[in-house]
N, C-alpha and C positions, 0 to 999 in steps of 0.2 A: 681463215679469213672470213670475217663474217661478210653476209649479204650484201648487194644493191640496197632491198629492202629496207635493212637494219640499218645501213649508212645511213638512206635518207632519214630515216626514225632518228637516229641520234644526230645527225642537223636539226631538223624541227624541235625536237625537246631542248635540247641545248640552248638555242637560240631563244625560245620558245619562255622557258625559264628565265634567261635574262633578262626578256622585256619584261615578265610579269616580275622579277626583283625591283627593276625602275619603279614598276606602280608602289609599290610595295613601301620603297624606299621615302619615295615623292609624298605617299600617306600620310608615314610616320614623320614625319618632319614636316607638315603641313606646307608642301612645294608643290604644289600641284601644276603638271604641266612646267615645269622647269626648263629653262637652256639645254643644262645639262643631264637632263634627261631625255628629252627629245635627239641630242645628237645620237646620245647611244642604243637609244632603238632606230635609231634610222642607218646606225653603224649593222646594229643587228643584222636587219633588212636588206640590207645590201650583200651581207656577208652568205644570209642563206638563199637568195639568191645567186650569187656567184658559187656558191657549192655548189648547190643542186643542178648548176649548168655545167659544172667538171663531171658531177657524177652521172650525168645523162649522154657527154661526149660519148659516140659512138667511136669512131678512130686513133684509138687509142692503141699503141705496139703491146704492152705490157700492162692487162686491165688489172692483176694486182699489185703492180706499181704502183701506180697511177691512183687506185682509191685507198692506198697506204698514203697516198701523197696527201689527198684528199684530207683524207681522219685527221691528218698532220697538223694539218693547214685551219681544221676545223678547230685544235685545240688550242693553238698558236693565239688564234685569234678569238676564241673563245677569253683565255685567260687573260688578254689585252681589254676586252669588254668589261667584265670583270671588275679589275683593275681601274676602270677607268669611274666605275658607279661605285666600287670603295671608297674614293674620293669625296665623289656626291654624300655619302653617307654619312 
């Protein structure tokens, strides 16, 4: 099982990644600032916030449960992001 550390690292990149693919996205299509852009960095944002408050829970029974649960939950909604700026694109 890898780190606390490494979790939080691969929440930041992950997430991190996806808004810079919006900009990215929004460029080449000359969209600047889009609807549908803006919701899904703010989807982002909210996303790696609500991890990095799981992975910081202190009270937790089972802490590698708990940030298996995490990873999970990171990738679930990772490929939902995703998914959703395919569209825009």
């Amino acid at each position: 099982m890898a780190s606390v550390r490494d979790l939080k690292k691969d929440i930041n990149y992950v997430l991190g990644d996806i808004i810079e693919a919006v900009y990215i996205v929004e460029a080449a299509n000359n969209k600047k600032d889009s609807k549908e852009g803006a919701k899904i960095i703010d989807g982002a944002i909210e996303t790696f916030d609500g991890l990095i408050a799981k992975v910081n829970k202190k009270d937790v029974e089972n802490k590698k449960a708990h940030l298996s649960a995490v990873r999970s939950e990171l990738e679930t909604k990772a490929k939902s992001l995703v998914d959703e700026l395919n569209k825009i694109s």
